[in-house]
C-alpha positions as CSV (number, residue, x, y, z in Angstrom):
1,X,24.7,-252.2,-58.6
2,X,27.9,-251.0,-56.3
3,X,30.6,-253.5,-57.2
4,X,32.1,-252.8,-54.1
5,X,33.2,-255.2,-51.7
6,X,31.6,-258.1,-53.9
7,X,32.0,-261.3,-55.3
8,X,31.4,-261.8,-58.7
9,X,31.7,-264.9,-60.8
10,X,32.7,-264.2,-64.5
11,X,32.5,-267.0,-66.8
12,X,34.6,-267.0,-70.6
13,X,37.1,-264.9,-68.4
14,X,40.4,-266.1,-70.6
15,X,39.5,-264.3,-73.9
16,X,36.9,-261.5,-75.6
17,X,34.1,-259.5,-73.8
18,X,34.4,-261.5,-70.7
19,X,38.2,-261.0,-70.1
20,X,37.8,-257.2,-70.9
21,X,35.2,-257.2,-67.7
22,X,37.7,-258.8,-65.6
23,X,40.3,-256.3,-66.5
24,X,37.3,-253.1,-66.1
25,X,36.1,-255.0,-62.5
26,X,39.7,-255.6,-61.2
27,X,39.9,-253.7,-57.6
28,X,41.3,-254.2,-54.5
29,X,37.6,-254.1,-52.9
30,X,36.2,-256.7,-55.7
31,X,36.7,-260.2,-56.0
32,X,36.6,-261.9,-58.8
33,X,35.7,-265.5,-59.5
34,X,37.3,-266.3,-63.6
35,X,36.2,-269.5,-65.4
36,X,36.9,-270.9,-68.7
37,X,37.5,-274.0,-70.0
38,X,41.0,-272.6,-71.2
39,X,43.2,-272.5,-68.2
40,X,46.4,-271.0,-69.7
41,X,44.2,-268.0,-70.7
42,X,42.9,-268.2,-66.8
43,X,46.3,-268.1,-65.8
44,X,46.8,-264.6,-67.6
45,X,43.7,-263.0,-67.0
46,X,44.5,-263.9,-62.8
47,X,47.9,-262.5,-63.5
48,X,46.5,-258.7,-65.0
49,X,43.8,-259.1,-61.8
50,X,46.0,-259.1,-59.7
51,X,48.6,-256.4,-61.0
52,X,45.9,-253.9,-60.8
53,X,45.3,-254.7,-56.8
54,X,42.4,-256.9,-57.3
55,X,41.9,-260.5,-56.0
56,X,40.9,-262.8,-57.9
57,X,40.0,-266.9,-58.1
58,X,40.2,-269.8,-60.5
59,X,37.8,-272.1,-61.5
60,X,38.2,-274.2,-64.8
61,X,34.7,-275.0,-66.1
62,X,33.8,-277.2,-69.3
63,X,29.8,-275.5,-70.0
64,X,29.3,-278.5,-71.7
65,X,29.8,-280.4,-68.2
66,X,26.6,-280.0,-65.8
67,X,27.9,-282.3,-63.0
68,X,31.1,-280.5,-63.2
69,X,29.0,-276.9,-63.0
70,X,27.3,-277.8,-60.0
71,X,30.2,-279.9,-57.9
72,X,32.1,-276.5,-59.2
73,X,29.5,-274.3,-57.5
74,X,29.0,-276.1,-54.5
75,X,32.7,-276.3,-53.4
76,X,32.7,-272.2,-54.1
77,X,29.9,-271.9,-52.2
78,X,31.2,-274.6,-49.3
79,X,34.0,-272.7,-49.3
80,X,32.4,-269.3,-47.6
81,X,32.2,-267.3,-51.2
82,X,29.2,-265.1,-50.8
83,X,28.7,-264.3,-54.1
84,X,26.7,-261.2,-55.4
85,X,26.6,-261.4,-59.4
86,X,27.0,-264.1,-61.8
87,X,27.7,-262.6,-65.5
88,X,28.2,-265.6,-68.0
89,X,30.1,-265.4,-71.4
90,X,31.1,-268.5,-72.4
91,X,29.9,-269.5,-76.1
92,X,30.2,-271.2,-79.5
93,X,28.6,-269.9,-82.5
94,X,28.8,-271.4,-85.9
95,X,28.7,-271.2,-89.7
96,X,26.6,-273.9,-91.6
97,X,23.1,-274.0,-93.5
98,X,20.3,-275.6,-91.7
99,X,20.0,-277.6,-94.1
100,X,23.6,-279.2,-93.8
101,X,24.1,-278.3,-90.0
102,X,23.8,-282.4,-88.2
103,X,22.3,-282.5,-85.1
104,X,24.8,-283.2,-83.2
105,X,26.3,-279.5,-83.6
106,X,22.8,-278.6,-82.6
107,X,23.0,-279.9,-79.4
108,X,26.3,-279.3,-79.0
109,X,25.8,-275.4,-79.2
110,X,22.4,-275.9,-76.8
111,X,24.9,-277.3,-74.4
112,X,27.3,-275.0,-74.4
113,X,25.1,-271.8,-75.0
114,X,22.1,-272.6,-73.0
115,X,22.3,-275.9,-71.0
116,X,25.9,-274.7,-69.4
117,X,24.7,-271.5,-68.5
118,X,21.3,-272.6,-66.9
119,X,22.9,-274.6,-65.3
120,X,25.2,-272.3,-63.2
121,X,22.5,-270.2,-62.6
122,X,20.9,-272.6,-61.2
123,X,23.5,-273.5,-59.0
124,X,24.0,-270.0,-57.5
125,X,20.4,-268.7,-57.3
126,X,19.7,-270.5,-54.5
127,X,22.5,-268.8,-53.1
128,X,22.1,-265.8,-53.9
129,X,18.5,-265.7,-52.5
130,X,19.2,-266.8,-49.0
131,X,21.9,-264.3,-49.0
132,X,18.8,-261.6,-49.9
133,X,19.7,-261.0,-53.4
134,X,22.0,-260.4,-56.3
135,X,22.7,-259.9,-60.0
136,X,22.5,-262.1,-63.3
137,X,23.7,-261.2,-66.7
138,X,23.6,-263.9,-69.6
139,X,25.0,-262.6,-73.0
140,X,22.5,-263.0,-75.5
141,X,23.3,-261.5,-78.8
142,X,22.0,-259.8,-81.5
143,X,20.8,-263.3,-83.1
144,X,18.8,-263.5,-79.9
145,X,16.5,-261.0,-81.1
146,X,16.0,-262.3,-84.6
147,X,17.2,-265.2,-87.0
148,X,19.9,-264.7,-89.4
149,X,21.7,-266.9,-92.1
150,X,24.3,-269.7,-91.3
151,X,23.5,-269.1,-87.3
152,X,20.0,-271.1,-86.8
153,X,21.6,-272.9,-83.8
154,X,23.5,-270.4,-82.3
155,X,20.3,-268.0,-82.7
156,X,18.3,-270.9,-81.1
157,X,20.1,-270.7,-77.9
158,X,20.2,-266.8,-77.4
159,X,16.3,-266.5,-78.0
160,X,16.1,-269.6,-75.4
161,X,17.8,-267.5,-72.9
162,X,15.7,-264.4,-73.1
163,X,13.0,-266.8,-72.5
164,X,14.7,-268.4,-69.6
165,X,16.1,-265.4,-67.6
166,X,12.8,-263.4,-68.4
167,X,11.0,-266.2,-66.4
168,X,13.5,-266.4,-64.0
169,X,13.2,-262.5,-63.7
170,X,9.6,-262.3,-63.1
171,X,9.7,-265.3,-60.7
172,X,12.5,-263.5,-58.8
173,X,11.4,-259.7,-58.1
174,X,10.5,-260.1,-54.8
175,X,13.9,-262.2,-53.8
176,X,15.9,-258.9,-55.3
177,X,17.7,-261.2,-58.6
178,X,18.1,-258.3,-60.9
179,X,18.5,-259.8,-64.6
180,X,20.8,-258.1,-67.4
181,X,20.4,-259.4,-70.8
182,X,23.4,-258.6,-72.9
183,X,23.3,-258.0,-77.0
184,X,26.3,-258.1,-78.1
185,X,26.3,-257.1,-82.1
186,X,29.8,-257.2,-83.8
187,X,32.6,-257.2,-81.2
188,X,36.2,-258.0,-81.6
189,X,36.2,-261.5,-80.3
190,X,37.5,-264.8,-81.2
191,X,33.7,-266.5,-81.6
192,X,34.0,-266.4,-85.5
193,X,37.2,-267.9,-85.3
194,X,36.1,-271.1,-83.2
195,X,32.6,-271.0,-84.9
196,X,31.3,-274.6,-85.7
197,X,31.4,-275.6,-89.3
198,X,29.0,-278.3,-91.1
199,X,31.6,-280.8,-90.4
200,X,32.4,-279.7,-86.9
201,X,35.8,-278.3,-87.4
202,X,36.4,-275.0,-85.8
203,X,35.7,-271.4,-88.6
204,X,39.1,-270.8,-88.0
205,X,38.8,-267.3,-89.2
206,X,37.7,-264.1,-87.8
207,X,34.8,-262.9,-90.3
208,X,35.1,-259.5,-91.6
209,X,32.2,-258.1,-90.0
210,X,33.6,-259.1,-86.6
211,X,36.6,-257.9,-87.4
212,X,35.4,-254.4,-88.1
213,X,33.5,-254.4,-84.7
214,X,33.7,-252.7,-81.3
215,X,37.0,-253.8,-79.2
216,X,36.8,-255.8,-76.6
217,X,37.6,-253.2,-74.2
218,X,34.6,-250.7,-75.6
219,X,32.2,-253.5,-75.3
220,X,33.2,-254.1,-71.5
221,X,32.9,-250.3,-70.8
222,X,29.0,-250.2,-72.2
223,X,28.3,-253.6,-69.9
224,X,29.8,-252.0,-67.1
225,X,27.5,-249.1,-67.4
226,X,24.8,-251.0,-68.2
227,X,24.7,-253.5,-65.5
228,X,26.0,-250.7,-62.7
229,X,22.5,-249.2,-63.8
230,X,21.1,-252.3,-63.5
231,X,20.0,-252.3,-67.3
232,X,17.6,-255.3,-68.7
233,X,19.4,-255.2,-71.6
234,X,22.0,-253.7,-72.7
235,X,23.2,-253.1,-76.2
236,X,26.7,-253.6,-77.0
237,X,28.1,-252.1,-81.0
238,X,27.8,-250.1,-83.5
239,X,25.6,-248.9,-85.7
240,X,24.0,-252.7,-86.5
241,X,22.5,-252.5,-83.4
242,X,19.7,-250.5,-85.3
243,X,18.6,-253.8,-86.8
244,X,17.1,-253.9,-83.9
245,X,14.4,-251.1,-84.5
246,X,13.9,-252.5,-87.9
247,X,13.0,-255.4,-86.5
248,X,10.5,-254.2,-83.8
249,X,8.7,-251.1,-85.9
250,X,9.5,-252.2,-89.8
251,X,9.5,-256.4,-89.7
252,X,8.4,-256.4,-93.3
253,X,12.2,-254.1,-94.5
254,X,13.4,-257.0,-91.7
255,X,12.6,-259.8,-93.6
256,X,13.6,-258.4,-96.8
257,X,16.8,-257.3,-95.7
258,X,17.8,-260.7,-94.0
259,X,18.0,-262.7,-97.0
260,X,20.4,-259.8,-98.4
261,X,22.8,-259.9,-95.7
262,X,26.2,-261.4,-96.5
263,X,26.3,-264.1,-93.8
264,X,29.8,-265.1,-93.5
């Protein structure tokens, strides 16, 4: 992938891994298309855009909003954007027990995880394939690979989009959509902090674990390599990425060693 002289539509641009992308993107050659549902944090991200030469656009999405998504889309679209990548952020995680989670926080994590970003995919493939091509990357995480405690939903909805996009990817070869999956382990983000509780009041707290992760910044310099090599997935942390290999080679040490881990 040669950023240069493309469009590309970043989604959760006002805070975390998706912000530091903007900031690693930012050129006068690139454009860049920011949405979030949190337009003060838009507003900021625009503003270091545009001090390092780059050009940039606004577009305040609510994931949870699929009208909204594809009205948004169109009037991009309608308005001569030729757009070459789509790399989608936005999230909610959360911190309850199956067992006490209510369904409503269920779907409310589907919409926003999954639903939302299906959604403007499907908005912008069409586009992208008459135009002869282009690149997706959905952030997936860790979770995505395996289930872990206090995370069942949010775990749900990154395993459903490795199943979407790998579809999508094998549907799409010969219409040149590459597919990035992104695995984000523990990065210094605010996703703890606005984490879902049982009652569904915001965590309000960055956990420790997340705390003690990757910055921002690092984790947007390994998904800038990644997707410039046009990666399928690309692994973003430290050193519990290696769950990862315990997982594939050793699932018995897997299943042991997830009802030890501290969860929150």
């Amino acid at each position: 992938m040669d950023f240069t002289g493309k469009t590309i539509w970043i989604t959760g641009a006002a805070s975390g891994m998706g912000k530091a992308l903007c900031y690693k993107l930012a050129a006068p050659d690139t454009k860049l298309i920011i949405s979030d549902r949190d337009k003060a944090g838009l507003q900021q991200t625009f503003d270091a855009i545009e001090k390092k030469g780059g050009k940039a656009r606004i577009e305040v999405l609510d994931m949870t909003d699929a009208p909204s998504i594809y009205a948004t889309a169109k009037r991009v679209i309608d308005d001569g954007e030729k757009i070459s990548a789509l790399y989608q952020f936005a999230g909610i995680s959360q911190r309850s027990l199956v067992v006490e989670t209510p369904i409503e926080n269920d779907r409310k994590i589907m919409e926003v995880n999954f639903f939302g970003v299906i959604a403007l995919t499907k908005a912008i493939l069409p586009h992208m394939i008459k135009n002869g091509g282009g690149q997706l990357a959905a952030t997936s995480s860790l979770v995505g690979k395996f289930g872990f405690p206090y995370r069942s939903a949010y775990a749900s909805s990154k395993h459903a989009l490795f199943g979407f996009f790998e579809s999508l990817m094998a549907e799409n070869k010969k219409n040149n959509i590459k597919v990035s999956m992104l695995i984000p382990g523990r990065v210094q983000t605010n996703i703890s902090k606005f984490a879902l509780e049982k009652d569904g009041r915001e965590h309000g707290i960055n956990d420790p674990g997340q705390a003690n992760g990757i910055s921002s910044e690092k984790a947007a310099t390994l998904i800038y390599k990644g997707l410039k090599k046009e990666k399928k997935e690309i692994w973003v942390g430290g050193s519990e990425m290696f769950m990862l290999h315990i997982r594939r080679f050793f699932p018995r040490l897997y299943y042991y060693l997830a009802t030890r881990i501290k969860p929150m």
